[in-house]
N, CA and C of each residue as an Amber inpcrd file, in Angstrom:
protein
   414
  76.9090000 174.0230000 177.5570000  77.2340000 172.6260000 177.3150000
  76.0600000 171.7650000 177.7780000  75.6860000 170.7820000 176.6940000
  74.1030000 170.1760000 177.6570000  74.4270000 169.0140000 178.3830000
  73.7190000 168.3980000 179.5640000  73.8830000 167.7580000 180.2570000
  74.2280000 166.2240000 179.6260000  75.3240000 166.0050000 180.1080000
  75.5010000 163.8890000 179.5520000  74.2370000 163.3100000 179.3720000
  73.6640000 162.1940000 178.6470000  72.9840000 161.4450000 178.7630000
  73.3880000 160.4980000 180.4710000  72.1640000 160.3640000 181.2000000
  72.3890000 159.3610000 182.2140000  72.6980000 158.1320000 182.1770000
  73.7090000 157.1030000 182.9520000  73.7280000 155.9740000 182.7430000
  73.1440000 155.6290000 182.8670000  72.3460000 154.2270000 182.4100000
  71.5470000 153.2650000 182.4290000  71.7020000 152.2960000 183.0590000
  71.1500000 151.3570000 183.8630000  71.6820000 150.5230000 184.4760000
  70.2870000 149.1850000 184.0630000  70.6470000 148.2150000 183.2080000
  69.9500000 147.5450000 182.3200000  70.0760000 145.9670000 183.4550000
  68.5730000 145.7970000 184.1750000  68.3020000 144.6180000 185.3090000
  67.5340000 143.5390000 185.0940000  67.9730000 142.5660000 185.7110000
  66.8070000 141.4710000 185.5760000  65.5320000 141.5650000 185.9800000
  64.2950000 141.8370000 185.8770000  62.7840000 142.6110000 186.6630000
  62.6270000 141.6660000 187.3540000  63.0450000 140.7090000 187.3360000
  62.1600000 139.1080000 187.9310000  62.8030000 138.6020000 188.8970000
  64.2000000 139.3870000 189.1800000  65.2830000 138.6610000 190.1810000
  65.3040000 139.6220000 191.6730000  64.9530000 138.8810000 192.2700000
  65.4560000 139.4400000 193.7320000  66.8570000 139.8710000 193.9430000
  67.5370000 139.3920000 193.8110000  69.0370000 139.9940000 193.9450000
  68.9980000 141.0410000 193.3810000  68.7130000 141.1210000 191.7210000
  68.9610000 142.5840000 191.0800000  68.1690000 143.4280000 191.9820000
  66.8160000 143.3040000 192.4040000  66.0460000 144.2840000 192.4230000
  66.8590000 144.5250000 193.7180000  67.3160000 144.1360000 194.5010000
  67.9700000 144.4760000 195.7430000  68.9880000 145.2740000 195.2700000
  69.3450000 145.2770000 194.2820000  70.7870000 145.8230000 193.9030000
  70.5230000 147.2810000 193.6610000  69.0010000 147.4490000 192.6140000
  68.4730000 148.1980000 192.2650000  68.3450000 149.2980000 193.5400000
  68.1470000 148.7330000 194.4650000  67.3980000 149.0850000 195.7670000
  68.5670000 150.2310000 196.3750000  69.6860000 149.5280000 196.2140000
  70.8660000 149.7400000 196.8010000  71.8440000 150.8950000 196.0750000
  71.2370000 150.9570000 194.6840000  71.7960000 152.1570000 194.1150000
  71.3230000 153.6410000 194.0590000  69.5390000 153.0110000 194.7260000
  68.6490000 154.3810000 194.7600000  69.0990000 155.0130000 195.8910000
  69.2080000 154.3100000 196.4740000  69.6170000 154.7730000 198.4610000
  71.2150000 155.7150000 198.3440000  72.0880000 155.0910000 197.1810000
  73.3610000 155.5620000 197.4100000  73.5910000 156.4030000 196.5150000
  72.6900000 156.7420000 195.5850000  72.7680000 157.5230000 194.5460000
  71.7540000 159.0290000 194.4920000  72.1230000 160.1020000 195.4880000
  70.8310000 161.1370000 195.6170000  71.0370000 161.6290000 194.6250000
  72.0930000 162.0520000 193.9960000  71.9320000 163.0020000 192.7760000
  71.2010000 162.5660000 192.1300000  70.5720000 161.2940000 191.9210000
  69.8120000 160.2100000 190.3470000  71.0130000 160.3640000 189.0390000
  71.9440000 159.7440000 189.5740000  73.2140000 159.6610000 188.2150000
  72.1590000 158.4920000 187.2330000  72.2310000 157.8480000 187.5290000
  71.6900000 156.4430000 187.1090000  70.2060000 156.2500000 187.2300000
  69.8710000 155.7090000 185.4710000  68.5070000 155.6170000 185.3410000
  68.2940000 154.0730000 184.9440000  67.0020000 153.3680000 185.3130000
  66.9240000 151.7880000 185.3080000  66.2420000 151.1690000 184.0470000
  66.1930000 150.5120000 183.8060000  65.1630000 149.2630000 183.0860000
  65.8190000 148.1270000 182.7100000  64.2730000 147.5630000 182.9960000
  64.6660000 145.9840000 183.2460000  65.0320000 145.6400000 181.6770000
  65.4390000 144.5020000 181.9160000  65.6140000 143.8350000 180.8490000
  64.3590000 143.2470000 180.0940000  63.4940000 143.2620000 180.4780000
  62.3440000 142.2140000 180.2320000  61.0760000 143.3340000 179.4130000
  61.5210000 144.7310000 179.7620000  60.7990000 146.0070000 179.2750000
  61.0980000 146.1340000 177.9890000  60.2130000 146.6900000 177.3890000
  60.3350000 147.3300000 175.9180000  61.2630000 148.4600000 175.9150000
  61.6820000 148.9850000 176.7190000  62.4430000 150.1570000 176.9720000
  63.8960000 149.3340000 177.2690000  63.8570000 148.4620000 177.8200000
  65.1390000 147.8770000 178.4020000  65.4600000 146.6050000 176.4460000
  64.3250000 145.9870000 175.8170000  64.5480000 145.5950000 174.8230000
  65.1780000 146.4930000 173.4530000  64.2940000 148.0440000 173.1880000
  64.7950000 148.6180000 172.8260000  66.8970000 149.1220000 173.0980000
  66.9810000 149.3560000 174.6400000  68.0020000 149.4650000 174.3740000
  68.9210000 148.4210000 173.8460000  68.8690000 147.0310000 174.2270000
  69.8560000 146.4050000 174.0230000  69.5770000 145.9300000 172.4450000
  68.7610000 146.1280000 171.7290000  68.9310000 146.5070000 169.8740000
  69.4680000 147.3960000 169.8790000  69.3460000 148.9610000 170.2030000
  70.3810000 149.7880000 169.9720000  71.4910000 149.4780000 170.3030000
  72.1180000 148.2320000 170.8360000  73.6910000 147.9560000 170.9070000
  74.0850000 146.9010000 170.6370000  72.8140000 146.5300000 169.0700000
  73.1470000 145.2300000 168.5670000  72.7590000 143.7900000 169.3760000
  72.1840000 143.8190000 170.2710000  71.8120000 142.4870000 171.1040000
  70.2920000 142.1070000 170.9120000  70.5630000 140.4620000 170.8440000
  69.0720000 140.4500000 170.7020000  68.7110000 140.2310000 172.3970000
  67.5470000 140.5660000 172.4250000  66.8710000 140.6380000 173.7290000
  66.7810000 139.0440000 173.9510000  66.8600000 138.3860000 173.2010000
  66.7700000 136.7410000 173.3630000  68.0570000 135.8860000 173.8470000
  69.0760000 136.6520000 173.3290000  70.3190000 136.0170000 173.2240000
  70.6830000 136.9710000 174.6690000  70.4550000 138.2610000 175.4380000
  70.8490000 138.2660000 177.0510000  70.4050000 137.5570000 177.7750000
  69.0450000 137.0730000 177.4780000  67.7770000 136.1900000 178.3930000
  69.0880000 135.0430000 178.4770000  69.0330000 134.4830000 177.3100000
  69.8780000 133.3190000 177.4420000  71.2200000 133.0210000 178.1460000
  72.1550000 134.2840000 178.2730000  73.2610000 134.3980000 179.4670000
  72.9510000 134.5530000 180.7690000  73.4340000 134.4300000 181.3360000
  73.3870000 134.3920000 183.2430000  73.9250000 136.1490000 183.3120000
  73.2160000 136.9280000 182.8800000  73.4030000 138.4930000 182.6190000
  72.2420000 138.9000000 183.6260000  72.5420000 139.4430000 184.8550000
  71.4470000 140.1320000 185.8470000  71.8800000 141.6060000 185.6030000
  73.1580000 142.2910000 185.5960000  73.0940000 143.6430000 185.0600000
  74.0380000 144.1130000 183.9980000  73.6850000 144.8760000 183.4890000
  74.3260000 145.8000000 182.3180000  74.1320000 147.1540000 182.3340000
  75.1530000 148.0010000 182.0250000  75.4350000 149.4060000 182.1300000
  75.6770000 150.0270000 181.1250000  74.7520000 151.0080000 180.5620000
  75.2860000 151.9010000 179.5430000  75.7760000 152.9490000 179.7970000
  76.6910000 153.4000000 179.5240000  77.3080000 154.5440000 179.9140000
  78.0150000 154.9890000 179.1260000  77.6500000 156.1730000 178.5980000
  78.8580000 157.0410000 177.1600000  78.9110000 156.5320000 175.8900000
  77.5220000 155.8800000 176.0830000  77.6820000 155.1490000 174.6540000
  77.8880000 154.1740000 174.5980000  78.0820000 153.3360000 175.6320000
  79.0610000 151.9460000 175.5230000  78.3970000 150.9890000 176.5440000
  78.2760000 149.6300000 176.2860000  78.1950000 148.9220000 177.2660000
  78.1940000 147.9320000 178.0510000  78.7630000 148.0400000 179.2160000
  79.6340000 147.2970000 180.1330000  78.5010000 146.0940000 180.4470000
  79.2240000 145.1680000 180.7430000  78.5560000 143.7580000 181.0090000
  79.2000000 143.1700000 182.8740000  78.5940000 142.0080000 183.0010000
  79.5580000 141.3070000 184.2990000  80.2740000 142.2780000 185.6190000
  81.3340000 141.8330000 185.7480000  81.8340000 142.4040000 186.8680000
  82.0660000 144.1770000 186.2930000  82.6150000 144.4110000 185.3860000
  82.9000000 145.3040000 184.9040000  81.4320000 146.5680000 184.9830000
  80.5960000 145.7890000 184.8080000  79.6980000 147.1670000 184.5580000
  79.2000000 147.6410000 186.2180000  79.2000000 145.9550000 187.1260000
  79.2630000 146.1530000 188.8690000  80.2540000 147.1860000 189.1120000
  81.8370000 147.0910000 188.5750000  82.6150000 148.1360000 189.3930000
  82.4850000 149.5690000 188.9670000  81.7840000 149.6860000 188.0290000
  81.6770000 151.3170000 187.3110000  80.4410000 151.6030000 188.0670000
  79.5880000 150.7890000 188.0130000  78.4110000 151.4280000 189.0360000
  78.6670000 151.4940000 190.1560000  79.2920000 151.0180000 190.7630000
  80.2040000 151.5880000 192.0200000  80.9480000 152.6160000 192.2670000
  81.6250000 152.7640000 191.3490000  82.5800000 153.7790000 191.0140000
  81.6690000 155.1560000 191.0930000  80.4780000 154.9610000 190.5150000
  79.9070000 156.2580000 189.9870000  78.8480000 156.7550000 191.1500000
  78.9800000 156.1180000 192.3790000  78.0570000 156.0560000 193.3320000
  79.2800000 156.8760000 194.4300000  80.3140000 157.5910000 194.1150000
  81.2400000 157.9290000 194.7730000  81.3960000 157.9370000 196.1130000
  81.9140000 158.6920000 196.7080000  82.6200000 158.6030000 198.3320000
  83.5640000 156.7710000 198.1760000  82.9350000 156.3610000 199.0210000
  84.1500000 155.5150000 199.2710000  83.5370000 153.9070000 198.4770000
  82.4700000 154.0650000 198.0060000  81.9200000 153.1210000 196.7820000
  83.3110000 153.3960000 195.7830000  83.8260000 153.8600000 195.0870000
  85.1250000 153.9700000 194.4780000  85.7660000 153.7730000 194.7380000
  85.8540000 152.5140000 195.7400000  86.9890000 152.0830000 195.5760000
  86.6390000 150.5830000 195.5090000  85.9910000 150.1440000 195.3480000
  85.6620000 149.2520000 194.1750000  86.5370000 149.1370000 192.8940000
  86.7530000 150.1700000 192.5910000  88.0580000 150.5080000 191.1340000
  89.2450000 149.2710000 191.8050000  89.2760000 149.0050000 192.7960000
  90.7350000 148.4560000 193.5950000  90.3380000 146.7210000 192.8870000
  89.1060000 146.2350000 193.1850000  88.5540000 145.0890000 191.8600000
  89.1800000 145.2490000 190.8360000  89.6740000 146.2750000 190.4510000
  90.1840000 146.1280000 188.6600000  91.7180000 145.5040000 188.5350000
  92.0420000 145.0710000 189.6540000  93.6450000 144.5720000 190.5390000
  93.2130000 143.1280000 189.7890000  92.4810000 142.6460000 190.0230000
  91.9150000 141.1940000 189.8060000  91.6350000 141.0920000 188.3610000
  92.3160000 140.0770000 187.8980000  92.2870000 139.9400000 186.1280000
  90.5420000 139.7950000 186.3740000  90.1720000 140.1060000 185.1320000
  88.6440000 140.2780000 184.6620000  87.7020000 139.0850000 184.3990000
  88.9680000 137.9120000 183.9460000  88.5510000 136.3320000 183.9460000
  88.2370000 136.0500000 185.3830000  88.7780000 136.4400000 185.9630000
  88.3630000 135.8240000 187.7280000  87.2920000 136.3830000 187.9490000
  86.9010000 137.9300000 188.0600000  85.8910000 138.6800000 188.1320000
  84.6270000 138.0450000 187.8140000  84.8040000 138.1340000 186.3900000
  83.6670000 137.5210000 185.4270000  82.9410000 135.9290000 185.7810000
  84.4370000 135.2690000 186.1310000  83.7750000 133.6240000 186.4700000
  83.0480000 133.6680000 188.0070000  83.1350000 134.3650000 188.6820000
  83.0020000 134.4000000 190.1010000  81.0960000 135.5030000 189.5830000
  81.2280000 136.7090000 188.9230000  79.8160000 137.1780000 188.2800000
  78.7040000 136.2250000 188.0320000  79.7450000 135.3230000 187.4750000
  78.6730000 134.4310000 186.4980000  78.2530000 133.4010000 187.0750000
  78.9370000 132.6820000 188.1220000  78.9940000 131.5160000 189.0650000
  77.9370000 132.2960000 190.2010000  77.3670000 133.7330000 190.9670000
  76.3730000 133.6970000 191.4590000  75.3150000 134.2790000 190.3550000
  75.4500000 134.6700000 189.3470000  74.0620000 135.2160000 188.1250000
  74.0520000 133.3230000 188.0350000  74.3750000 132.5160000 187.8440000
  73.9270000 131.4590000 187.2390000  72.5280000 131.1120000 188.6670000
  73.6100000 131.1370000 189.8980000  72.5040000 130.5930000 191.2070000
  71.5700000 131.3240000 191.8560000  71.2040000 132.9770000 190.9810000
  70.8950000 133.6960000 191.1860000  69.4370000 133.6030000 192.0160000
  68.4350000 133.1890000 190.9900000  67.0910000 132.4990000 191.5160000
  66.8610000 131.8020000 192.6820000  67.7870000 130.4120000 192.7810000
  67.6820000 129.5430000 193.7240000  68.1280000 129.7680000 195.2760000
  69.3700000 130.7920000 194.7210000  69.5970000 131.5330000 196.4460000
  68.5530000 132.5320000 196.7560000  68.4880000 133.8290000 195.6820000
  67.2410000 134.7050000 196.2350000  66.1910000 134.8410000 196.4240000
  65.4490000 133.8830000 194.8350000  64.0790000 133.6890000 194.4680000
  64.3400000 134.8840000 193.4230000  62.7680000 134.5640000 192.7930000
  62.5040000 135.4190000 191.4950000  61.0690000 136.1620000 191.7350000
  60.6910000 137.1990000 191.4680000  59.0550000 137.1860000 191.1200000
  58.2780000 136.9050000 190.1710000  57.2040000 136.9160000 190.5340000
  56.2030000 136.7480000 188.7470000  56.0470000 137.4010000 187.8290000
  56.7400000 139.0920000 188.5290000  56.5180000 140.1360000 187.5440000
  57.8080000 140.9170000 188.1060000  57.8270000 141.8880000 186.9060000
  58.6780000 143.1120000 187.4630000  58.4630000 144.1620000 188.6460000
  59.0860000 144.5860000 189.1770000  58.3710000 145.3790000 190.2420000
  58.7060000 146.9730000 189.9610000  57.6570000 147.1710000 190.6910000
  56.6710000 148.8300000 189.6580000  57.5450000 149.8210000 190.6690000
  58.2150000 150.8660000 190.4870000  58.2540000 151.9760000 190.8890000
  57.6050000 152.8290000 191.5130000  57.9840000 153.0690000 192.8450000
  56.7240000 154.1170000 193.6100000  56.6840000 155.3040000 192.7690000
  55.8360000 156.2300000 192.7400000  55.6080000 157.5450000 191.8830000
  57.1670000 158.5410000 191.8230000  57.4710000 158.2840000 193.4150000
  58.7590000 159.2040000 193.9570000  59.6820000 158.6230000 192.9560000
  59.7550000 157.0560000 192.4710000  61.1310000 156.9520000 191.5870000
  61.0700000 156.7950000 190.6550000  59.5750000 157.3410000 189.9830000
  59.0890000 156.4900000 188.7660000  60.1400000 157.3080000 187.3970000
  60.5130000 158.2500000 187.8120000  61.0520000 159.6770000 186.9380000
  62.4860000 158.8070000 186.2610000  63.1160000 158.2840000 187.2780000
  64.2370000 157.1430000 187.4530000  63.9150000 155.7950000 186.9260000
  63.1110000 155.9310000 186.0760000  62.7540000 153.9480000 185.3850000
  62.1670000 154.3410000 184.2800000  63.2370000 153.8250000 183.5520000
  62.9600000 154.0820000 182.0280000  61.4680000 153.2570000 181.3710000
């Protein structure tokens, strides 16, 4: 049986928060379930045409992450609690978020992706992968 395709975990390159987030999934994730690119990459543009999006029209939402997984893919709070989920031990229980209608989730997502910049800051560029994780960035 051949191995799943890896999830993707599709980031803002320019945002401090994501990249912290980024940061936070390498540390909790040894197996490498989850593989990255930014949004702002040709690799991260390519994917989101393969799922019908223009790379112009995510820029334009308050969208810091997105998750592909199985083919499919998760946006907002929703794609936060599956990447949680998939980071197992007691990160799963995050699933207990799914208690909370998805409108609350989502407005509360979108209400810090909107202030995202101004609380964390942004950089000028994407930030590069040491060699050790480069295998892990699409």
């Amino acid at each position: 049986m051949p191995n799943p395709a890896p999830d993707i975990i599709l980031f803002d390159g320019v945002c401090n928060l994501c990249n912290g987030f980024v940061q936070f999934v390498i540390r909790h994730d040894p197996a490498g379930r989850f593989r990255f690119a930014a949004l702002q990459s040709e690799a991260g543009r390519v994917l989101l045409l393969a799922q019908g999006l223009a790379p112009a029209a995510v820029a334009a939402e308050p969208e810091s992450v997105l998750l592909l997984s199985g083919g499919r893919l998760y946006s907002h709070s929703a794609a936060v609690l599956r990447i949680a989920e998939g980071l197992g031990g007691g990160w799963r229980l995050a699933a207990l978020g799914r208690a909370l209608p998805a409108a609350w989730r989502d407005a509360v997502y979108r209400f810090v992706a909107r202030h995202r910049y101004r609380w964390f800051g942004r950089q000028q560029s994407c930030m590069l992968p040491t060699p050790a994780l480069k295998t892990r960035f699409l």
